[in-house]
C-alpha positions, 0 to 999 in steps of 0.5 A: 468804343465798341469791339468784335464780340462772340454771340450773347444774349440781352434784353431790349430796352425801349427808349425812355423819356426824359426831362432832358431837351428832346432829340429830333429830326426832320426827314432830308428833303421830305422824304428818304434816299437809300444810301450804300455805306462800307460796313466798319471793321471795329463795331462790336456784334451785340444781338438778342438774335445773333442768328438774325442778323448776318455777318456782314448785314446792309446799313440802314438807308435814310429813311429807315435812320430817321424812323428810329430816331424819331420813334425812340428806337435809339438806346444805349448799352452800357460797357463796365470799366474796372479799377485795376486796384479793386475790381470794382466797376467805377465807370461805364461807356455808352455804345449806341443801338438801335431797335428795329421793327422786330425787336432785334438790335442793330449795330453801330457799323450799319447806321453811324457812318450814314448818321455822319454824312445825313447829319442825323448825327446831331439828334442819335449822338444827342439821344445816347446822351439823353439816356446816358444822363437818365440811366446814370441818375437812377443807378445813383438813386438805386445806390449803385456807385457809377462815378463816370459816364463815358460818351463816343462823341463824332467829329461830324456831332461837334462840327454841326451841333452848335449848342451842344455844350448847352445841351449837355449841361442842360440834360446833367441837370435835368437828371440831378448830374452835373457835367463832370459826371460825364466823360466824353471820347474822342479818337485822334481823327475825330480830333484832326477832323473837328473844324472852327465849330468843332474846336469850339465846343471840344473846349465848351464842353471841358469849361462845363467840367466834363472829362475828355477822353483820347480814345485809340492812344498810342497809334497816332502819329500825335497822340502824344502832343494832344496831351499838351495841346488838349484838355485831356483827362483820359487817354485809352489804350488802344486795343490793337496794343493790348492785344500784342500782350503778351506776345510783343514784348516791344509793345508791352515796352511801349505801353508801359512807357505810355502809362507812365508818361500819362500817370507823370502829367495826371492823365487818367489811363483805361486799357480797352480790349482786355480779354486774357488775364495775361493782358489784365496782369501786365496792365496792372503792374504798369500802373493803368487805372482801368480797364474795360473789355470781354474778360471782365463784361461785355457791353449790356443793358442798363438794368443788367448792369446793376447786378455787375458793379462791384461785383467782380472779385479777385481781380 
């Protein structure tokens, strides 16, 4: 899940082609609305042109939406995570971006809500998946040792796309993957918020082998039951938790408490949002597995991320 970030400089990626099935849409209606959506307080603020995008720009509207995804302006930047233990990367999150017109990147907070509502979710979410499998398989090819691709999933994307399982077993293998290489997050929303459809390919996709992360852990009033109800594999902190560190003593209880009732059941831990060493020392002696946030990288293209894997040294 993307987070508030300070200015930085990335380069621009065009969408790539792939084997995999293609990600389309079809404009609603024959032609494009204009569409005011809230922008979100939780979506990172990453711009090869930070001044050229205002603090609080207006969300794409239908139209605009549809143009990119059907011109391959969708891509994806990758956030590392880190082994606590090592310091190396071993896994990374796929956050999606679009590329206007103009070469700049455009956040998640001005287009993901109107992709929900128009149902242009189905082809984005599809598209990042594309490019997460394609990106994944030449960075083994290259020796670069990502064990785990994670992937933000919509309730909207599981509730519509009935054949998303398929598709994502179908791209893994277009690209040499299988579907355990690949983990999918979800909040406790999204989870309350999956219909009949949605329940259906939540399991679908756990059959294929992939992994199933709970993301936002620990402020859900029942975070804790999805550990026995659902096929989870991972369950991330969530940052406005780690953040408290080391200020909050009771936090630091709580999620100490958290990782040990997950590591007790074999569930997976990632603690996102890290930006001080305090926070990155506290969470490693609780025993959490991995760890992703501005102190180790922000979220960047998928040539930068070459020269980070395994890179990172006294962690």
């Amino acid at each position: 899940m993307d987070q508030k970030m300070p200015n930085s400089q990335h380069n621009i990626v065009a969408f790539p082609q792939t084997a995999a099935p293609e990600a389309s849409a079809s404009p609603p209606d024959g032609h494009a609305t204009a569409v005011v959506i809230p922008i979100g307080d939780a979506i990172s603020l990453i711009s090869d042109h930070p001044s050229s995008q205002p603090a609080v720009a207006p969300p794409l509207d239908l139209g605009e939406l549809w143009n990119a995804i059907n011109e391959k302006r969708v891509v994806a930047h990758y956030q590392p995570q880190f082994d606590f233990s090592s310091g190396h990367t071993v896994a990374v999150e796929a956050l999606a971006r679009i590329v206007d017109e103009s070469g700049a990147l455009i956040l998640p907070a001005r287009f993901i809500e109107l992709a929900e509502e128009s149902a242009m979710i189905v082809p984005l979410g599809r598209a990042i998946i594309a490019q997460a499998c394609e990106d994944l398989a030449r960075w083994r090819a290259e020796g670069v040792a990502v064990e785990r691709m994670a992937i933000n999933l919509s309730a909207h994307q599981l509730n519509v796309d009935e054949s998303l399982a398929r598709y994502i077993d179908d791209c893994a293998a277009a690209h040499g993957l299988t579907a355990a290489d690949l983990e999918f997050e979800l909040t406790e929303r999204q989870f309350l918020d999956s219909n009949g459809t949605g329940a259906t390919s939540i399991n679908a996709i756990a059959e294929l082998g992939a992994g199933l992360a709970l993301d936002d852990f620990g402020i859900g009033y029942s975070s804790v039951a999805y550990l026995s109800d659902l096929p989870v594999t991972t369950v991330k902190l969530d940052r406005n938790m780690v953040a408290r560190i080391p200020e909050h003593q009771t936090t630091e209880r709580v999620i100490r408490h958290l990782v040990a009732m997950a590591l007790d059941i074999g569930v997976n831990v990632v603690a996102e949002g890290i930006e001080t060493w305090d926070q990155h020392d506290y969470l490693a002696s609780t025993g959490c597995h991995l760890g992703q946030g501005f102190l180790f990288a922000e979220a960047m293209h998928a040539e930068d991320l070459t020269g980070f894997v395994g890179c990172i040294e006294g962690i």
